[in-house]
C-alpha positions as CSV (number, residue, x, y, z in Angstrom):
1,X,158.9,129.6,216.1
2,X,160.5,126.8,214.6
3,X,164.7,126.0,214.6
4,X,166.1,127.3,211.5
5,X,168.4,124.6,209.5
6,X,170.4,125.8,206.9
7,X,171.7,123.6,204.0
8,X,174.9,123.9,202.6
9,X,175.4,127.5,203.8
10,X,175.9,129.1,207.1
11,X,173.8,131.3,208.8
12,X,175.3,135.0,207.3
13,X,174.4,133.8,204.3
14,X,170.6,133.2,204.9
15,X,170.7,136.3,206.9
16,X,171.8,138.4,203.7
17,X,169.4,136.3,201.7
18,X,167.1,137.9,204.2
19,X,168.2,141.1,203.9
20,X,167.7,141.2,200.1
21,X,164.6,139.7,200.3
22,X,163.4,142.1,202.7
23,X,164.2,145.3,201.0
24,X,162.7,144.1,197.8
25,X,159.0,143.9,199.2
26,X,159.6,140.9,200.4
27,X,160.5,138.6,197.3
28,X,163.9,136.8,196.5
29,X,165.2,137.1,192.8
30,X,168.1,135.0,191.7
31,X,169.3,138.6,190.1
32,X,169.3,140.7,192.9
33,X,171.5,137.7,195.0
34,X,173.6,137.8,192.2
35,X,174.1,141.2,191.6
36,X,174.5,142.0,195.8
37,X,177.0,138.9,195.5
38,X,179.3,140.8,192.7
39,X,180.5,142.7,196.2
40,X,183.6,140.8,197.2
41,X,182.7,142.1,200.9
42,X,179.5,140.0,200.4
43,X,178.9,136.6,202.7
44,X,177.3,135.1,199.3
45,X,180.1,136.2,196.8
46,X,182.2,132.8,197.7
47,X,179.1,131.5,196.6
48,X,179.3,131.8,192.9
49,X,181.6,131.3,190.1
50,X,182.8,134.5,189.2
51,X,185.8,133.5,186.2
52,X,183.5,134.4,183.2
53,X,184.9,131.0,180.9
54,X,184.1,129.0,183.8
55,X,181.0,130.2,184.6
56,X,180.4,130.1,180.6
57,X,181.3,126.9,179.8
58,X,178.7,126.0,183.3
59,X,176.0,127.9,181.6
60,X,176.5,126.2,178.2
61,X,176.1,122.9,179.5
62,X,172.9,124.1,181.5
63,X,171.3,125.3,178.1
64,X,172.4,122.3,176.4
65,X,170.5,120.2,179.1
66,X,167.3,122.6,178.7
67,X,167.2,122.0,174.7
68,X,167.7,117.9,175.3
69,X,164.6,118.3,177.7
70,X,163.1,120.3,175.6
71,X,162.1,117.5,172.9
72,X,159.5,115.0,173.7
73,X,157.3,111.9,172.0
74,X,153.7,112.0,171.5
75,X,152.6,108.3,171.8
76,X,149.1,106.9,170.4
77,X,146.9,107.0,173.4
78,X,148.7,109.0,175.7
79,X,147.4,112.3,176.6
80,X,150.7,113.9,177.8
81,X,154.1,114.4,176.2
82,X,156.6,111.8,177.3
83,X,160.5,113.6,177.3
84,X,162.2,112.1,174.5
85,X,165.7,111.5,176.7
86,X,165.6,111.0,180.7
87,X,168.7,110.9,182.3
88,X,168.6,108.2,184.7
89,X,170.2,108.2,188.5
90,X,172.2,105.1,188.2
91,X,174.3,106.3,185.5
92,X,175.4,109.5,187.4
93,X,178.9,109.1,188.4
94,X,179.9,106.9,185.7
95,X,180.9,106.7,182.1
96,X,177.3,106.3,181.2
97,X,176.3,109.9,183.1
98,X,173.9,111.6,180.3
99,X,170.6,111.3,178.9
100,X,169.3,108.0,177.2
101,X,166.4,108.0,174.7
102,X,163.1,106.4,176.1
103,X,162.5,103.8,173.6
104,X,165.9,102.0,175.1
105,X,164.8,102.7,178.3
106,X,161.4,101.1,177.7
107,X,162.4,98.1,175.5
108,X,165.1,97.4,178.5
109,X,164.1,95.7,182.0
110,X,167.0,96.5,184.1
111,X,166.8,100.0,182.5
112,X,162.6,100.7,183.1
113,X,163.3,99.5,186.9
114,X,165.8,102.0,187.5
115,X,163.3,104.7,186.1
116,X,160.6,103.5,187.6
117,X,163.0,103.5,191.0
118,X,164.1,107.4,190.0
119,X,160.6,108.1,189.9
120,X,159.5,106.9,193.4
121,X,162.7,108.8,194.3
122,X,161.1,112.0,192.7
123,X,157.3,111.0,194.4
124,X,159.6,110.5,198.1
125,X,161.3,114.1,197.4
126,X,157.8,115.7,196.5
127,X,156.1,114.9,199.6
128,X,159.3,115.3,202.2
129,X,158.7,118.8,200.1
130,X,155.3,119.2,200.6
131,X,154.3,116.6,203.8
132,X,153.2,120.4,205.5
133,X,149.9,120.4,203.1
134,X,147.8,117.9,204.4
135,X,145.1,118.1,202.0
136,X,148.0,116.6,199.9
137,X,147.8,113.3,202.8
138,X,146.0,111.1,200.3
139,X,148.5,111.8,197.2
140,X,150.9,110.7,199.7
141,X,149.0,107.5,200.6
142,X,148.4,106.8,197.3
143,X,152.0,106.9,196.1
144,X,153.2,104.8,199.0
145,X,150.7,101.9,198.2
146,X,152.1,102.3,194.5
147,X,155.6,102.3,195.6
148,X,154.5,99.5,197.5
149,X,153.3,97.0,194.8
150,X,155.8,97.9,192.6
151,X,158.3,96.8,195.4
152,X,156.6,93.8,195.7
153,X,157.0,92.9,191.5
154,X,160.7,94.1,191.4
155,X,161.3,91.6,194.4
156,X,159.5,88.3,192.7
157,X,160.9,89.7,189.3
158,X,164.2,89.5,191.2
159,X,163.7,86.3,192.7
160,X,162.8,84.8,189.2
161,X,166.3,85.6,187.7
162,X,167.6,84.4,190.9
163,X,166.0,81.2,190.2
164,X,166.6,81.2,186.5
165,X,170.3,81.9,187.0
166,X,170.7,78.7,189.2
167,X,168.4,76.5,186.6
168,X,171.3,77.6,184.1
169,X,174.2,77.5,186.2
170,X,172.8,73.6,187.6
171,X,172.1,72.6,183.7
172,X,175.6,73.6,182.5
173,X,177.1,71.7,185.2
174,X,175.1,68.5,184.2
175,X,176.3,69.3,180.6
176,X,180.2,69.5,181.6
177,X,180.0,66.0,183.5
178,X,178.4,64.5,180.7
179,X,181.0,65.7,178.5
């Protein structure tokens, strides 16, 4: 048997996860946790918010981030739905946390690379999820040569405004002496 690791709880709690799970024929539902949690006795009741305008104002903000996912753009030659806002991983954190519409994201460089970065972020997460299926081995491949060549473009892209920056910083010079 393998070593159990527990993240960001300690063992009782897993073991009452367990125990819920076990006298329910075997399946965990978020609404039996929560309603064995409403014990204050419970190892998982420190685990939840229990201050109802707290928890409310937490729950409003989670629907109000379902209904901005919710919308999406149908683009001429696309065959999937493209989400009409994406909330990128750089601007957590900051002023700029919350969702941006795509058509800024596309028409800006700095913007599409940190997508495209968030994205191989999301294809590293889904096999470190899933690297147990190995008939999934050649998705895996497949998105590590991708993540490859882009790596390779953002690099020479980078290099280019390396470059481009001196060019500028060398001609302004030039320009101030001649002055």
């Amino acid at each position: 048997m393998t070593e159990l690791k527990i993240k960001g709880g300690p063992k009782g709690a897993y073991a009452e996860l367990e125990r819920i799970r076990q006298e329910r024929s075997g399946i965990l539902k978020p609404d039996h946790v929560v309603a064995e949690a409403t014990d204050p006795g419970n190892p998982l009741h420190d685990k939840f918010e229990w201050d109802d305008a707290v928890a409310g104002h937490k729950y409003r903000l989670d629907q109000a981030r379902k209904l901005i996912k919710a919308f999406v753009v149908l683009y001429p030659g696309v065959d999937q739905p493209v989400p009409c806002y994406v909330n990128l991983r750089k601007d957590r954190g900051t002023d700029e946390q919350g969702y941006r519409k795509i058509e800024d994201v596309f028409s800006n460089e700095f913007l599409l690379e940190s997508l495209m970065e968030d994205a191989m972020n999301d294809l590293r997460s889904f096999e470190k999820k899933y690297e147990m299926l190995k008939a999934l081995a050649p998705v895996f491949e497949a998105a590590r040569s991708v993540e490859r060549e882009i790596s390779r473009r953002t690099a020479k892209k980078k290099a280019s405004r390396r470059t481009a920056k001196k060019t500028t910083k060398k001609s302004g010079r030039r320009k101030a002496k001649r002055s």
